[in-house]
N, C-alpha and C positions, 0 to 999 in steps of 0.2 A: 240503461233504464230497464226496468223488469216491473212485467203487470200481470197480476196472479191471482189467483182465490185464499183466503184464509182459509178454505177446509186444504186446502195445498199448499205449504208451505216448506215439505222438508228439504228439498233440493235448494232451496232462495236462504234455508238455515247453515247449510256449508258455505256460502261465500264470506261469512265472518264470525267469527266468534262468537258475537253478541247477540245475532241475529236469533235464533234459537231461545236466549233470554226477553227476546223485544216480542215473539211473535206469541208464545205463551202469556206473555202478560196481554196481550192485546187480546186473546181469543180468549182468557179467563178473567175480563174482566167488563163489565157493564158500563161503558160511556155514557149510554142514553142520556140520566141527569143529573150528571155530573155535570158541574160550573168549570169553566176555563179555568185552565191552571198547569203548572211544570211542576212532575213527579222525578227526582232522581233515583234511578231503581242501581244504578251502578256509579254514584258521584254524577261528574261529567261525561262521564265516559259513554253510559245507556242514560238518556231523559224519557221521559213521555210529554210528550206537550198535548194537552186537549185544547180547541181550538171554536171558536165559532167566526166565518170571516164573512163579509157582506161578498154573495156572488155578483160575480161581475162579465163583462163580453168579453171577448176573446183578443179584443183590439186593443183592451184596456189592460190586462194581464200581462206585466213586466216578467219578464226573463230572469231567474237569478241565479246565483251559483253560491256552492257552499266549500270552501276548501280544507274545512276541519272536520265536516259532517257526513254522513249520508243519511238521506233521510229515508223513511218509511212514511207513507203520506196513506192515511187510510179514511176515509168518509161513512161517519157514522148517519146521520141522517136522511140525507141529500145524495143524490148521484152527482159528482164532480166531475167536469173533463179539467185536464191537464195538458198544455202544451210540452212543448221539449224544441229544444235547437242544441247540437252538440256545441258542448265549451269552445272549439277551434275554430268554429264559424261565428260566436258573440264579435260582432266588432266595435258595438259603440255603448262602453261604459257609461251609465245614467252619472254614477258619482264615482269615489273610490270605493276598495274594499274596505268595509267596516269589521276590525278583526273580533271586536269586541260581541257583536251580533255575528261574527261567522255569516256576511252577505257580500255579495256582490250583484247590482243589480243593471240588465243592459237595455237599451230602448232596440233594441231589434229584436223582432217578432217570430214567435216560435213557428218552425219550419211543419212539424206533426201534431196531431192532439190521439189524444188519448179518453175513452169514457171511465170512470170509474168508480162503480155501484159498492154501495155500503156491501160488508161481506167481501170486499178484495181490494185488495192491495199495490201502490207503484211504490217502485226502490227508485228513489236517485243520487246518484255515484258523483263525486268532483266533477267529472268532467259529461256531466248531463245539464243540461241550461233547463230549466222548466217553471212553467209559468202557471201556476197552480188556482186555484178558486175560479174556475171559469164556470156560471151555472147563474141559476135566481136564487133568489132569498138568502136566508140565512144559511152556510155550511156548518153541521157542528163534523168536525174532524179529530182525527189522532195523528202526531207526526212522531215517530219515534228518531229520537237522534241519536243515531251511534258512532261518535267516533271512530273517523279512519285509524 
């Protein structure tokens, strides 16, 4: 997991190819009133998802894991915290993995949280467990998904 500012992003742009192409569209482009929706900017490979999720408590925020994806989770509105539990400590699977939605989701509670203020940025990698939308009201967000 990596939690960073959008005015900083070039060091977080060498750990993938893609990443570089995900953070330029993010920092050139205006969420604010934009409607929910999935951009493919590179097929499946790079998406952008915009997002609005009802915030929720921290008790209530399920754990998930992605093993096709890494996400870029960025909060346009709203200040988000984020939990995290690493993958190897998940032990009790809610359902199976859904390959189809690239989820897996676990009923054990993230170990750290994380704040994270519009203007910055958290990466999570396969083996990050992170439990996202923790706040009030409405979140609107961007996750960019990049393909391992």
């Amino acid at each position: 997991m990596i939690q960073g500012s959008l005015k900083n992003t070039l060091i977080s742009e060498k750990l993938h190819p893609l990443f570089a192409r995900a953070f330029e569209y993010i920092n050139n482009t205006d969420f604010t009133d934009m409607e929910p929706c999935k951009i493919e900017l590179e097929g499946k490979k790079l998406m952008i998802i915009v997002a609005e999720v009802n915030g929720k408590k921290s008790e209530e925020a399920k754990v998930e894991v992605h093993r096709q994806y890494i996400d870029i989770q960025v909060p346009i509105t709203e200040t988000e915290c984020m939990g995290w539990r690493a993958l190897d400590e998940c032990q009790s699977p809610v359902d199976s993995y859904n390959s189809e939605k690239d989820i897996l989701f676990f009923a054990d509670a993230a170990t750290s949280f994380i704040t994270v203020q519009p203007g910055e940025f958290a990466i999570f990698f396969p083996e990050d467990g992170h439990a996202p939308g923790i706040g009030s009201g409405t979140i609107k967000k961007v996750i960019a998904k990049v393909m391992i």
